[in-house]
C-alpha positions in Angstrom: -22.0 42.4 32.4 -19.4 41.5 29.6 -20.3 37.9 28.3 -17.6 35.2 28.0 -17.3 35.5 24.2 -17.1 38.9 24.2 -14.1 38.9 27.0 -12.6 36.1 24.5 -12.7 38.0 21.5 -11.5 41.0 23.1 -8.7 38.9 24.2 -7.8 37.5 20.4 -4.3 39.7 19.4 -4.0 40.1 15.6 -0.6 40.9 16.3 0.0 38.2 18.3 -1.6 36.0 15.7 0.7 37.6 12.8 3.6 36.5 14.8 3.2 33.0 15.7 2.0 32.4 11.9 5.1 34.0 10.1 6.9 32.2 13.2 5.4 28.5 11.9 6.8 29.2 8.9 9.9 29.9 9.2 10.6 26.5 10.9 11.1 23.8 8.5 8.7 20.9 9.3 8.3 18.5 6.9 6.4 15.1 7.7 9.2 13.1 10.0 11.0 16.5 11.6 8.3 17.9 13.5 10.5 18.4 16.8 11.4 22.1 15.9 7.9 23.6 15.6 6.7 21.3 18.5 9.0 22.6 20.4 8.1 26.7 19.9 4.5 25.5 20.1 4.6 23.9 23.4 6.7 26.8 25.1 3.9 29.2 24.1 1.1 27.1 24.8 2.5 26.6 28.3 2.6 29.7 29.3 -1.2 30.0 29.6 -0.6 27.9 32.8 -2.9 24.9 31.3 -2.0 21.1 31.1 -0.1 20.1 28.2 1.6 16.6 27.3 3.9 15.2 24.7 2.2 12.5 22.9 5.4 10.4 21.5 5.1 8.7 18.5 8.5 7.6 17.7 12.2 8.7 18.9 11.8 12.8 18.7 8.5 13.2 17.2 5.1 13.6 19.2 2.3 15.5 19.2 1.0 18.1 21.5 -1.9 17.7 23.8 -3.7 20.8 26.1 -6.9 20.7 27.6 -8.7 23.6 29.9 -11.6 23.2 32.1 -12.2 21.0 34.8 -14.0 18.2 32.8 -12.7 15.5 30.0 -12.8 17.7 26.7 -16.1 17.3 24.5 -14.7 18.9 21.6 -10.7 19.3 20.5 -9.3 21.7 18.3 -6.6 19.4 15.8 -4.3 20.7 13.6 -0.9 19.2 11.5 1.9 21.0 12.1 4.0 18.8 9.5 4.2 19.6 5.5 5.6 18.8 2.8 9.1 18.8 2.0 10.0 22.4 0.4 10.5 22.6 -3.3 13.6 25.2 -2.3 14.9 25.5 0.7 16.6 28.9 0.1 12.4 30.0 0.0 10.5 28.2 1.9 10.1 30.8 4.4 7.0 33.4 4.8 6.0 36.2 2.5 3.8 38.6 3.2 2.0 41.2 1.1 -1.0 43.2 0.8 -2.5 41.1 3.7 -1.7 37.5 1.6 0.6 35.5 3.7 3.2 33.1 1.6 5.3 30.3 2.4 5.1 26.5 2.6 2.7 25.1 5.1 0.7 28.6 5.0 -2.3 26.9 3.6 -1.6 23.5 5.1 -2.5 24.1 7.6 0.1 26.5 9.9 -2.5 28.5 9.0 -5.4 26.9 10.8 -2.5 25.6 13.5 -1.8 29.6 14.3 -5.6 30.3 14.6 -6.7 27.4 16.5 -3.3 28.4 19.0 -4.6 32.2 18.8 -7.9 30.7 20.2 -6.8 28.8 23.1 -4.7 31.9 24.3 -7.0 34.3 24.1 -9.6 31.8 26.1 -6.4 30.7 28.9 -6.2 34.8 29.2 -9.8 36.0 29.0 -11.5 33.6 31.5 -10.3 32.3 34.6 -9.3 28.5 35.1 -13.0 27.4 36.8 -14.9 29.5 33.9 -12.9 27.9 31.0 -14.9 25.3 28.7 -14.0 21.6 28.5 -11.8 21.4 25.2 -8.4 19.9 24.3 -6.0 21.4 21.5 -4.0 18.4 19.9 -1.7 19.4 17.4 -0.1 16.2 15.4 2.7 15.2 13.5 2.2 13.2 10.4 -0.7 13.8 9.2 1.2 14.4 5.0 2.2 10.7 5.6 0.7 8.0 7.0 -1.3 9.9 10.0 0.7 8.3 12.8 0.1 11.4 14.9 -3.2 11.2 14.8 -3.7 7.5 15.0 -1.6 7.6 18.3 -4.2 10.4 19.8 -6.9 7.5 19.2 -5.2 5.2 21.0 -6.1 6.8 24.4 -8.6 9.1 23.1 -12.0 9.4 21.7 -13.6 12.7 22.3 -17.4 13.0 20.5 -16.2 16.0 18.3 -13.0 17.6 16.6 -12.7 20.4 14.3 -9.7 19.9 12.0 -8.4 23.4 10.3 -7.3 22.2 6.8 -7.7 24.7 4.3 -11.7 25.0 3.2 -11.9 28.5 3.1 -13.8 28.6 6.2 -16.7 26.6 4.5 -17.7 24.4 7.0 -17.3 19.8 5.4 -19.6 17.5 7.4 -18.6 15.2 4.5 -15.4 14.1 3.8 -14.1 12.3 0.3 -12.5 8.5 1.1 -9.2 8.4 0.0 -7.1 5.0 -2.0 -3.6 4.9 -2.9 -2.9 2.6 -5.8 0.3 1.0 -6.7 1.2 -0.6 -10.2 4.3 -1.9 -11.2 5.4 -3.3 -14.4 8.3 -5.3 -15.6 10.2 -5.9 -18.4 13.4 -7.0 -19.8 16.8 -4.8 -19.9 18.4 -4.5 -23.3 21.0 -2.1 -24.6 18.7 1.2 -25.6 19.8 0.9 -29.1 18.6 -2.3 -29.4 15.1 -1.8 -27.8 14.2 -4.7 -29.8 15.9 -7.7 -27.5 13.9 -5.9 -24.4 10.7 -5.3 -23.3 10.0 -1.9 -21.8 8.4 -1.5 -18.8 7.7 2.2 -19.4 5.9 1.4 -22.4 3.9 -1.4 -20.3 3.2 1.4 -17.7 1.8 3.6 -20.4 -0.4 1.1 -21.9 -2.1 0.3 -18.2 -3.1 3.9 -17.7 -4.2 4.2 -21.1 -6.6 1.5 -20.6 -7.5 2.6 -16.9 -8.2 5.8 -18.4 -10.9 4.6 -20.8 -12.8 3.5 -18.6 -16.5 5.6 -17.3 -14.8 5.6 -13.2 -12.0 7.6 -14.7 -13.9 9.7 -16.9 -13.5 13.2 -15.7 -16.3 14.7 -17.1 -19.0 11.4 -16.0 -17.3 9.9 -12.7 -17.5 11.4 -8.9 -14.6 9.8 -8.3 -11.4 12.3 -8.3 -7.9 10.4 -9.4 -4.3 11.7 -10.0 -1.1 10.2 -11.6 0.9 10.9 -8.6 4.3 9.9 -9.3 5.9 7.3 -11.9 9.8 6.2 -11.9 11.5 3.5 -13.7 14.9 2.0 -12.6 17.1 4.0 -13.1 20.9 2.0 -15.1 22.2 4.0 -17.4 21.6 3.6 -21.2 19.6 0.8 -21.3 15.8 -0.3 -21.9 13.5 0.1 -18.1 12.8 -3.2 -16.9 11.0 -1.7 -14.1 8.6 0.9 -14.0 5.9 2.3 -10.8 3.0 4.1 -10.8 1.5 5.6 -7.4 -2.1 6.7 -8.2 -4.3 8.9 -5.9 -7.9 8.4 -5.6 -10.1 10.3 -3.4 -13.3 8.9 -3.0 -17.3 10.4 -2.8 -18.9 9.5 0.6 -20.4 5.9 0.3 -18.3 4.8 -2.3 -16.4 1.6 -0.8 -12.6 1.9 -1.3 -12.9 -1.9 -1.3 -15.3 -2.2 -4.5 -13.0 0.7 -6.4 -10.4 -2.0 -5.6 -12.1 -4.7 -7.2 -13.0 -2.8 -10.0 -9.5 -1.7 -10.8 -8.3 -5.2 -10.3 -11.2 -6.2 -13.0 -10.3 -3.2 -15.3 -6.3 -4.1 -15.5 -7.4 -7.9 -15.8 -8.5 -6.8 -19.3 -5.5 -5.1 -19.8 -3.5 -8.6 -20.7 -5.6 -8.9 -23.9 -3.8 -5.8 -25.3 -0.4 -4.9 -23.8 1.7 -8.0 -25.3 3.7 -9.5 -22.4 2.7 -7.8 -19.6 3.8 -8.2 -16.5 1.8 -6.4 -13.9 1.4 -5.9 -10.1 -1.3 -3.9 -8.5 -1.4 -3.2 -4.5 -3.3 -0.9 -2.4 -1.4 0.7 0.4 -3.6 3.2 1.8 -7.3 2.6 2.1 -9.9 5.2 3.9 -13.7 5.3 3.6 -15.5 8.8 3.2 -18.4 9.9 5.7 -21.5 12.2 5.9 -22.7 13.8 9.1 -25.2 15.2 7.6 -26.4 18.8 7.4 -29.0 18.7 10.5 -27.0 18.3 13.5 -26.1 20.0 16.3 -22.9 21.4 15.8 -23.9 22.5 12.2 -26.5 24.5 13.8 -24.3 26.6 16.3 -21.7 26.9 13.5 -24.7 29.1 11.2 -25.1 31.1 14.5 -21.6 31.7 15.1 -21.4 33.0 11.5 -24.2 35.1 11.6 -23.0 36.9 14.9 -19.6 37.3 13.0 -21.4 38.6 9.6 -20.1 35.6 7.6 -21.5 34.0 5.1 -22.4 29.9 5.7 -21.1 27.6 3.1 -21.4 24.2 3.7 -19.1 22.0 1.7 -17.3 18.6 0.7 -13.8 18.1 1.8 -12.0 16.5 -1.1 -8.5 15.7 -0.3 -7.6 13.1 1.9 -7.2 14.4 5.7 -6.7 12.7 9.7 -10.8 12.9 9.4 -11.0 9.9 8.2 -9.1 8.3 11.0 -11.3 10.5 13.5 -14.6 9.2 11.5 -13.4 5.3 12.0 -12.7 5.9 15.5 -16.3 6.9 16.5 -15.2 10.6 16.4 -16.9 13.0 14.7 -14.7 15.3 12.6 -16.0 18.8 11.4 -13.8 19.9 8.8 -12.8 23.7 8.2 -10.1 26.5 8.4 -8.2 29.2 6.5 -6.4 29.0 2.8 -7.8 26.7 0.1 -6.5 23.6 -1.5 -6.2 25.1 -4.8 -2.1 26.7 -3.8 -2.0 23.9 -1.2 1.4 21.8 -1.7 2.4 24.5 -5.1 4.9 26.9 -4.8 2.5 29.5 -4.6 1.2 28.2 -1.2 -0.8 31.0 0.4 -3.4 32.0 3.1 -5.3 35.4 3.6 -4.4 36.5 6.9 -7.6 38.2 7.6 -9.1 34.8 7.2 -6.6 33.1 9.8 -8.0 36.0 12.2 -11.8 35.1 11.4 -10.7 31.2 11.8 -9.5 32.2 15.2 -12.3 33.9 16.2 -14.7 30.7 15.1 -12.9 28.2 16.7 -12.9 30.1 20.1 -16.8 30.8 19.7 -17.1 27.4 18.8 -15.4 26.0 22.2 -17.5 28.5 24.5 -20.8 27.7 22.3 -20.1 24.0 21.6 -19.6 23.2 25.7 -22.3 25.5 27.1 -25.1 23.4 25.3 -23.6 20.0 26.0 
């Protein structure tokens, strides 16, 4: 007798698959216009006969919510269908060649979304409704911004487990980085730029924080865990004249069990110093975004099925840290735990050359529906 996996497996269509991933990306969904690709997504996904629900977040965005079997879902399979906005929009569309699929979102993370998708159908058509396992598939808007999607998800829900496809290369992250978002401003006076001299250059100001935030050991590349990045930095913007305004977002992402709340404090201690050498500096520092780091651990159950899964599929098991800042966080906070893994890496992630292997979107596929068989039978 033909086992379930093997029935669902069977049932996976690399075809099928190749189609609903160069589909994603041709629709344009960056964060805040995620109707479009929610749409296609919920007219295939319905067709497997199995209950689905918008999720609204705000006036024409919402996520999508499936689940299969007869029992609340133990496990769901989450994905972010939003990106980033397109650095062209005359070529933001897919590419494919010699097996390497291109185009903006590829990576992050349409390509885990068209797996995870791939995964539920091929389960919906292999097995009949009272054999299917107890998971959910929630795919979410948001997630590049402020993870609204997400965040309303936990407002009615709390499953134990989610596996969240963001590009890891199929290396499976039981530990997550905490992310910060810091915000400096500085402020000067505006003077006529050929007389810099009656001003006071907020630029300048700007240059001479960062400087002095940079010479310090937690932003020493080569010493410190802790991974930062000069995100963005604009000055207002009149013409012919000296800055008088000048903002600095900063990204840090954060080693599991460092506190996002004593990096705070010890950036607000580091740019206290600052005043002794930037002459008439005017300074504000805010944090909007704040999200601890976690650690489930090598030894637990679902890291155990995963090295079986891999070994039946003839993969090899890396286990890794996910860097970047993801909804896993939220998932982690909200007594959910969050497994982190799926196709493409972070290295072309949000870069022009965005890109994902398709024969790695098939293998994701192929792990996520062994996982929701596996995962439930041993529950």
């Amino acid at each position: 007798m033909i086992s379930k996996l093997k029935l669902v497996e069977q049932a996976i269509s690399p075809t099928r698959l190749r189609k609903t991933l160069l589909d994603l990306l041709d629709i344009y969904s960056p964060s805040g216009k995620e109707e479009d690709v929610q749409t296609y997504l919920e007219e295939i996904i319905s067709r497997t006969g199995v209950f689905i629900e918008r999720q609204e977040i705000e006036e024409d965005r919402f996520n999508l919510r499936a689940t299969m079997g007869s029992d609340e879902p133990l496990l769901y399979l989450v994905g972010h269908v939003d990106t980033i906005a397109a650095w062209d929009l005359e070529s933001f569309g897919p590419r494919e060649e010699n097996g390497i699929i291109r185009g903006l979102g590829s990576a992050d993370m349409k390509g885990g979304c068209a797996a995870m998708v791939e995964a539920w159908l091929a389960l919906a058509d292999a097995l009949a409704p009272d054999k299917r396992p107890a998971v959910g598939l929630l795919l979410v808007a948001g997630e590049e911004e402020n993870g609204d999607g997400s965040a309303t998800f936990l407002e009615s829900f709390r499953p134990p487990w989610v596996v969240i496809g963001e590009p890891t290369g199929l290396a499976a992250c039981f530990s997550h980085f905490g992310y910060l978002e810091a915000s400096f401003i500085t402020r000067g006076r505006r003077s006529h730029s050929s007389l810099p001299e009656l001003g006071h250059n907020a630029v300048e100001s700007m240059l001479r924080v960062l400087l002095h935030l940079g010479r310090n050991d937690m932003f020493n590349r080569e010493m410190s865990e802790i991974v930062y990045s000069i995100r963005e930095m604009s000055s207002s913007q009149a013409g012919f004249v000296v800055p008088d305004r000048c903002e600095t977002l900063i990204d840090l992402h954060l080693p599991p069990g460092k506190e996002p709340m004593i990096v705070q404090e010890a950036i607000r201690r580091i740019l206290g110093e600052a005043y002794q050498y930037i002459p008439n500096l005017e300074l504000e520092v805010s944090f909007d975004f704040a999200y601890g780091g976690y650690d489930l651990g090598k030894n637990n159950r679902m890291a155990h099925l995963l090295r079986e899964i891999y070994t039946c599929l003839d993969l090899p098991f890396r286990l890794d840290s996910f860097r970047s800042h993801s909804d896993g966080n939220l998932f982690f906070a909200a007594g959910t735990k969050p497994l982190i893994l799926g196709p493409g890496s972070l290295e072309t992630a949000h870069t022009p050359d965005e890109q994902v292997l398709f024969g790695d979107v098939l293998t994701a596929a192929r792990i996520y529906a062994a996982l929701c068989l596996k995962f439930v039978s041993i529950s």
